[in-house]
N, C-alpha and C positions, 0 to 999 in steps of 0.2 A: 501024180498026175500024168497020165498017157496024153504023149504027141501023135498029133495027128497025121496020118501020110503026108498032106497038105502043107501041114506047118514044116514035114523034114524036105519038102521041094522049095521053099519059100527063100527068095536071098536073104534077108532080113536074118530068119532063123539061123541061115549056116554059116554068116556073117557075125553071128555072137549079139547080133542092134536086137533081139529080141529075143525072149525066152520061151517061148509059147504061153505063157499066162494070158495072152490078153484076150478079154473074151467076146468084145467088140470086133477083133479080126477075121474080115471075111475065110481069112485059113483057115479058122476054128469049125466052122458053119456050113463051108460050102460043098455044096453035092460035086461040084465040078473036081477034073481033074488040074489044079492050080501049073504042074508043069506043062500043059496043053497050053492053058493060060497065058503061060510065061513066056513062051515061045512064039505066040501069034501075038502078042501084047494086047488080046482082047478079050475082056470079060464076058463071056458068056452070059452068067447070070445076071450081071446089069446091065449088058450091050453097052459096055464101052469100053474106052482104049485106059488099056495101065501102062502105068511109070514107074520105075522102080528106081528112087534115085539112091 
């Protein structure tokens, strides 16, 4: 299974708390770029604010 650029910007991912399988995750799916994301802590794609606890 190839990871996605997305999933290797992701905390969660580099953190080990997930493995990229999951195919519900917006990381998997998203046209955006998720370290823009991470950065502004705002979703573009669903105009709202992210938390990454």
């Amino acid at each position: 299974m190839a990871i996605n650029s997305n999933c290797k910007k992701c905390p969660y991912y580099n953190s080990k708390k997930c493995d990229g399988k999951d195919v519900n995750c917006i990381c998997r799916f998203c046209p955006r770029n998720l370290g823009l994301c991470i950065a502004t802590k705002w979703c573009k794609e669903t105009e709202s604010s992210i938390v990454f606890e």
